[in-house]
N, C-alpha and C positions, 0 to 999 in steps of 0.2 A: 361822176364819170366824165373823162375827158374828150375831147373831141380827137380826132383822127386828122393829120391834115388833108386830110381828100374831105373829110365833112366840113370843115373851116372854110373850104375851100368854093368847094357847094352853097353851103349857107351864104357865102360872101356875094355869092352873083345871085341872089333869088331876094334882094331887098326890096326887089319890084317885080311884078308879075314876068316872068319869062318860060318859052316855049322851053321843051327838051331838045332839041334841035342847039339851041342858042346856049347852054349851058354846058353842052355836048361843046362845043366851039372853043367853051370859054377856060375850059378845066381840062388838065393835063391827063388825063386817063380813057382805057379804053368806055366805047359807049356803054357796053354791058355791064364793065365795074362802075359807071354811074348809077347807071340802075338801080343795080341794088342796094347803092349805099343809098339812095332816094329813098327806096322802098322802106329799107332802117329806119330813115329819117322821117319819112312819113307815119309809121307805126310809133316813133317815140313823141307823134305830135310836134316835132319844131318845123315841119313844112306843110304844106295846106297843098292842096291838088285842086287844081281849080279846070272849067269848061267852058270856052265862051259861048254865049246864049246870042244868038242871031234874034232873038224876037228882042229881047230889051238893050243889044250891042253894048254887052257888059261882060262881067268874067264873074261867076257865081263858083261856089263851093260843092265841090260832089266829094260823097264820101264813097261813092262805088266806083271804080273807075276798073280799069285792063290791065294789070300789074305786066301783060305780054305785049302792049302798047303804048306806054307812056308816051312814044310821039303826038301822040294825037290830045295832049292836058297840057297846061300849066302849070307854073309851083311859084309859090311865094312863099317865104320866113315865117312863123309865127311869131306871136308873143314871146312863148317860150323858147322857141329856136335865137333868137335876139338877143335874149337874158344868154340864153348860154354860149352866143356865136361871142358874147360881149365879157364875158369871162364874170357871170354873177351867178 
């Protein structure tokens, strides 16, 4: 399956942990059609939804997150999003 260039595009700015806000900035489409192409992207596993934790000032992995909120998370690339932002 090929990527889409709005996913290419996505995947390109989340090589390091960034807000939805900042990606919203970075990428040429409206906020909403980010969204969902995140949500995609999060269900096909190549992005990771992360929360930062105020007790250990870190950014941990939540698998439950507000799919009507995504302001309020982070997204980083995975594994597999990398293999496939990298064309393998």
């Amino acid at each position: 399956m090929e990527l889409s260039p709005l996913q290419y595009e996505i995947l390109d700015k989340i090589y390091f942990v960034e807000p939805f806000h900042r990606i919203v900035e970075e990428v040429n489409s409206p906020p909403n059609i980010i969204a969902d192409e995140l949500k995609n992207l999060i269900v096909k596993r190549w992005v990771q939804v992360l929360r930062y934790d105020e007790q250990i000032k870190d950014y941990v992995k939540t698998e439950i997150y507000d799919t009507d909120n995504l302001q309020a998370y982070f997204f980083l690339i995975t594994k597999e999003g990398l293999l496939k932002h990298n064309g393998r």
